[in-house]
Each structure stands twice: as C-alpha cells, then as structure tokens.
Backbone bond lengths (Angstrom), bond angles and torsions (degrees), N, CA, C in turn:
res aa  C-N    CA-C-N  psi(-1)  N-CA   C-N-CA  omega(-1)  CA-C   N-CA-C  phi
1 X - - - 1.447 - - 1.513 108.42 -
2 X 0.877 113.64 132.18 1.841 116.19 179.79 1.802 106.94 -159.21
3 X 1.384 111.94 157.95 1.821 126.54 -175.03 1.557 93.21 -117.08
4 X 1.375 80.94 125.70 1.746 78.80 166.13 1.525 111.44 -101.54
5 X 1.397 123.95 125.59 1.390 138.22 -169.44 1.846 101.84 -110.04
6 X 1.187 102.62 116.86 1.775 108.07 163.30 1.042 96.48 -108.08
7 X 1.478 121.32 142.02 1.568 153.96 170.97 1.399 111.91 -148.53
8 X 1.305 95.48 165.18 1.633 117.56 162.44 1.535 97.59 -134.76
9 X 1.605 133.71 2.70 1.317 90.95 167.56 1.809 101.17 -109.36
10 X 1.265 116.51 145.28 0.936 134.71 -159.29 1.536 126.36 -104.20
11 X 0.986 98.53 5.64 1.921 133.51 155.32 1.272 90.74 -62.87
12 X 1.147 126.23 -75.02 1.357 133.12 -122.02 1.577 107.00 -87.21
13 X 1.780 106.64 -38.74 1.603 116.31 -173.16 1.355 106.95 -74.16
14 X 1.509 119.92 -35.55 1.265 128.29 147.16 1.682 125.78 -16.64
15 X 0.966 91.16 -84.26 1.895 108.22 -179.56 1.335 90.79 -57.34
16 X 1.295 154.01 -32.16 1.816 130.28 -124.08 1.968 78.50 -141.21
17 X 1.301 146.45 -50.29 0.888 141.08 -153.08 1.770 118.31 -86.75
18 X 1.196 110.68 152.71 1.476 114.24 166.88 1.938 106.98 -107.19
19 X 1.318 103.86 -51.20 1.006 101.16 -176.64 1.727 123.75 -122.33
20 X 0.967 113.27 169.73 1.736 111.98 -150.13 1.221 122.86 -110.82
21 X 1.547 166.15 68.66 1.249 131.73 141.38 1.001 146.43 -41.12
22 X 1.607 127.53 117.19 1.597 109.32 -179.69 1.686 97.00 -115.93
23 X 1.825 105.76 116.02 1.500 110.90 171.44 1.539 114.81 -92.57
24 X 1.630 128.16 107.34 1.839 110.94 152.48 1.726 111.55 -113.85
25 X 0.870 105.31 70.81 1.760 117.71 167.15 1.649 84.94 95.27
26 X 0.864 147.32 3.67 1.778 148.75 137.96 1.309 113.00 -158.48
27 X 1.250 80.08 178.08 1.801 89.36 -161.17 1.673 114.89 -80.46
28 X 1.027 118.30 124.55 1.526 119.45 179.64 1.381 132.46 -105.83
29 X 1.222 106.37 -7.49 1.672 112.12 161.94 1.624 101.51 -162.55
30 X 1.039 101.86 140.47 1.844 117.78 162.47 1.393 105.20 -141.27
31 X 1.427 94.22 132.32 1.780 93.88 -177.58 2.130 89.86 163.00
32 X 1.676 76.14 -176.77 1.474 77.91 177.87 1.604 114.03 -70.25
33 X 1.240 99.00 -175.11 1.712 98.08 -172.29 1.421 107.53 -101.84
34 X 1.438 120.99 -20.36 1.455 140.05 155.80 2.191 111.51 -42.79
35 X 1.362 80.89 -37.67 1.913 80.62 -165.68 1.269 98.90 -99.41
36 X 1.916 131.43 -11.45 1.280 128.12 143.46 1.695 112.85 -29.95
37 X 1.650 84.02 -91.66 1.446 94.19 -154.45 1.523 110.28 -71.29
38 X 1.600 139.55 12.21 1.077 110.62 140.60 1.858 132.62 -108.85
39 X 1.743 89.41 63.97 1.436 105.67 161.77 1.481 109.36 -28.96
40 X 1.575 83.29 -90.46 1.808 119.97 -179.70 1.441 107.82 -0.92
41 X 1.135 123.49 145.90 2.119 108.03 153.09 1.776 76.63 -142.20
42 X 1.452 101.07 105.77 1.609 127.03 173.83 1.574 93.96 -140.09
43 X 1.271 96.93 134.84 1.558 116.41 166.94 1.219 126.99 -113.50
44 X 1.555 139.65 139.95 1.415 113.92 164.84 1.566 111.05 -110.25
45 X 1.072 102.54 158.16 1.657 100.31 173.81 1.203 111.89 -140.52
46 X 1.558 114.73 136.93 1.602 117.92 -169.35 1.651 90.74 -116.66
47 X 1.132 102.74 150.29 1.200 115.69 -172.59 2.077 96.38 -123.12
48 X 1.375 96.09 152.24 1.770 115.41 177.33 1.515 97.33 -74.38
49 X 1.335 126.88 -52.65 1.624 123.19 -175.45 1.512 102.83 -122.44
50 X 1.427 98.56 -164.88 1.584 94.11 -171.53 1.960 111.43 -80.53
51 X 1.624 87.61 153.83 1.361 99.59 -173.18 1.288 112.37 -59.09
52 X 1.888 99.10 152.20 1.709 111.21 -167.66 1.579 102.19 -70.09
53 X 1.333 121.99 -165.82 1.183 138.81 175.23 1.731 96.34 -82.92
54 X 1.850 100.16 127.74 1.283 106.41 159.28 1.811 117.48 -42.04
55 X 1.007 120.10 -31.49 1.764 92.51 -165.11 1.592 92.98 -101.22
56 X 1.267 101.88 55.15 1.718 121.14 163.41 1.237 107.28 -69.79
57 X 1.564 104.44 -64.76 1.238 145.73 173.65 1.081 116.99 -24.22
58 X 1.700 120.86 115.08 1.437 116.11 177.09 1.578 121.49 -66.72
59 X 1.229 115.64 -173.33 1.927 129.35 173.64 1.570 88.57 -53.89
60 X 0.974 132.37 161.67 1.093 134.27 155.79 1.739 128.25 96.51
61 X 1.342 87.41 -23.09 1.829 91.24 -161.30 2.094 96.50 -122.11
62 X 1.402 86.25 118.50 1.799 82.49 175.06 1.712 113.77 -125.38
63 X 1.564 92.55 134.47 1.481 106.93 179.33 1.397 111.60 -57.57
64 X 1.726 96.00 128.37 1.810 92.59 177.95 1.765 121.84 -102.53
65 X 1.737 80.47 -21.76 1.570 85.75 -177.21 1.319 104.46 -175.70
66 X 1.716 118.16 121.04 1.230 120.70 -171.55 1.718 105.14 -115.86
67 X 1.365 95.40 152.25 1.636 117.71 166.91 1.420 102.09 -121.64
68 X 1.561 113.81 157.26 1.691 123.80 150.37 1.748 121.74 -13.14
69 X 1.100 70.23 -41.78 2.163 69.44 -173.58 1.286 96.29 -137.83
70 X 1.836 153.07 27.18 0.777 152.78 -139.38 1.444 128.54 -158.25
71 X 0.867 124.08 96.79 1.294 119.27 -167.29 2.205 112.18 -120.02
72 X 1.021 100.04 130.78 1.699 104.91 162.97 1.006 124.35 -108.50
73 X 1.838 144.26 108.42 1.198 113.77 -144.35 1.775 82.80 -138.43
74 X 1.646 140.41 144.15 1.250 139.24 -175.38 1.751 92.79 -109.61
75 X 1.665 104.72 136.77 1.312 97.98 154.57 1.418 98.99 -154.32
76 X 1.533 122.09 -170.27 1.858 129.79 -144.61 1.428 83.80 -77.52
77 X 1.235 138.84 -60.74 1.228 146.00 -151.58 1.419 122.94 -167.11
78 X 2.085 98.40 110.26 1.572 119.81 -166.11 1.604 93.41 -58.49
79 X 1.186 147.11 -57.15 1.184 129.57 -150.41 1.302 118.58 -63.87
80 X 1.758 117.89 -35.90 1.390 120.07 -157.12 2.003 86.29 -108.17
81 X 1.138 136.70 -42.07 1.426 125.68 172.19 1.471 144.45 -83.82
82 X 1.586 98.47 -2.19 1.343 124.72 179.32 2.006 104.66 -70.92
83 X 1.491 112.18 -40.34 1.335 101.59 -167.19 1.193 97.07 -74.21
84 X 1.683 132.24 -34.60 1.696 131.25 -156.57 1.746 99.60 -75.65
85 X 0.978 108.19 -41.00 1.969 117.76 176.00 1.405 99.83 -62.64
86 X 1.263 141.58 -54.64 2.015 129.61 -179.42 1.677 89.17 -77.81
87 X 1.105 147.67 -33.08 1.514 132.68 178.28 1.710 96.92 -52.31
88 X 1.373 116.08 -64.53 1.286 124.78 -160.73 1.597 116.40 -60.29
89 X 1.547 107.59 -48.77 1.318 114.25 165.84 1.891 122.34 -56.12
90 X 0.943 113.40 -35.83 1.449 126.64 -168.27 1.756 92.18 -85.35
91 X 1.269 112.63 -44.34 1.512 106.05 172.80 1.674 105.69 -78.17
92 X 1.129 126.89 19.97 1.486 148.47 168.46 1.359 93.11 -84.33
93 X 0.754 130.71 -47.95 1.686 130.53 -132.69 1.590 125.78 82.15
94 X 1.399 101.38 6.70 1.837 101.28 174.47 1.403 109.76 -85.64
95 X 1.652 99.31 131.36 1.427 106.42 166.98 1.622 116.00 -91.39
96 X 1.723 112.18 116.69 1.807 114.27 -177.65 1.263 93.15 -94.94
97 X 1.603 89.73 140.35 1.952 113.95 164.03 1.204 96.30 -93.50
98 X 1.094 136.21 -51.07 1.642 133.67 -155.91 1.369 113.17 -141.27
99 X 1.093 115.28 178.08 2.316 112.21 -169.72 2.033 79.22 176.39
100 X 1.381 93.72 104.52 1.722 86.29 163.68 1.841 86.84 -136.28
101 X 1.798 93.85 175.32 1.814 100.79 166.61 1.408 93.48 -96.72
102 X 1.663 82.54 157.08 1.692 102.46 -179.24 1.327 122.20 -101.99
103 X 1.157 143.09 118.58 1.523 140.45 -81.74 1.959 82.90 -169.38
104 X 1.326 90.14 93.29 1.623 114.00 -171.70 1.786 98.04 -78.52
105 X 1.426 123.18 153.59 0.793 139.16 -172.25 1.583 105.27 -98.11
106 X 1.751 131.23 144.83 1.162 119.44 -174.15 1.232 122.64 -49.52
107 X 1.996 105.07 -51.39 1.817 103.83 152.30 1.254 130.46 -6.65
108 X 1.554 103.07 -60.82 1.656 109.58 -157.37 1.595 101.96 -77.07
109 X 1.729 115.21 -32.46 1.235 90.41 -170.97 1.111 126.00 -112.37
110 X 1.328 99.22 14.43 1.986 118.96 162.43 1.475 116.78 -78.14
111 X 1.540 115.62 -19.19 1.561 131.35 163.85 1.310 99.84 -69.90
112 X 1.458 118.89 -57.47 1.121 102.87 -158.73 1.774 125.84 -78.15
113 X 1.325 100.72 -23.88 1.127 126.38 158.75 1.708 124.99 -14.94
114 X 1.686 85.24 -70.39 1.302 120.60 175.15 1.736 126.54 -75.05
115 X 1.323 83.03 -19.33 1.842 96.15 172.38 1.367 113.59 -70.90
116 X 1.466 103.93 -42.51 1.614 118.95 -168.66 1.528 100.46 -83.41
117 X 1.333 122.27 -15.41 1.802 123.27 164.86 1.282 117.61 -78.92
118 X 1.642 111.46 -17.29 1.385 84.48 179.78 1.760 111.71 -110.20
C-alpha cells in the first residue's frame, strides 16, 4: 500500500516519505530516501583539544571546513577511508571525541543533484 505525493517543497517529502522519486525532464533517482540522502561522503570530526595540522590528512581526504575542535572533512568513500584518516590523525597526536557522516538535507541534495546536471 503506498500514496503517491508530488511536491516541490522538500521539508515536507522528507518528514512524510520512505521512498523517493526525483523527476527533471527524467527521472534521476528512485529508491529509498535513505540511499538518496546519503550521497554525500562528508565526515565530521570533533576533536578533545584543538585540531591537528591539516597535512595530517591522508591522500584522499580534503578539509572542507574547520572550527577549534571541528573539523568537516569529504572523501570517495566513508566506509573504506574513514578508518585510514582517524589512524593518521591519532598518529597526529589528535585526540577524537566523535567521527559521525554528515547527513545532507533533501534540499541539499536535490541542489546538488541538479548542479552536477547542469
């Protein structure tokens, strides 16, 4: 049993949906809405003191945006490059409190979507 809901506001399909169409003159994703929005492979990492030196950072992994204890860092793929980046940092001398993915909003990745189409 399922409703099919068309919108453009994207709050809303969010909160109310499991699974996804995205139509712009064809169809560009169908699937769950879970395997949408984690396009992205963004990480954050909080650090206990202040953050190490960028060229911590292995091949592969680039800083997008840092705070004091804060780091956002994008790379090809969280599962297989996420452990070699906290190996590298920790062999930094940085102490991490936390390492989660960063968890784009449908907004963000229906923009972005569309960025990379045109």
């Amino acid at each position: 049993t399922g409703i099919i809901l068309s919108t453009h506001v994207l709050d809303e399909a969010e909160a109310l949906a499991d699974d996804l169409v995205v139509i712009d003159t064809r169809m560009l994703h169908a699937g769950p809405m879970s395997a949408f929005l984690s396009g992205g492979s963004e990480v954050v990492i909080e650090f206990a003191e202040a953050a190490p030196d960028p060229a911590a950072l292995p091949a592969g992994a680039s800083l997008l945006a840092s705070a004091a204890h804060e780091w956002r860092i994008a790379v090809a793929d969280v599962r297989h490059e996420v452990p070699a980046v906290i190996a590298a940092l920790v062999g930094a001398g940085a102490r991490i409190l936390s390492v989660r993915e960063a968890r784009q909003s449908l907004r963000q990745r229906y923009l972005e979507l569309l960025e990379k189409r045109a």
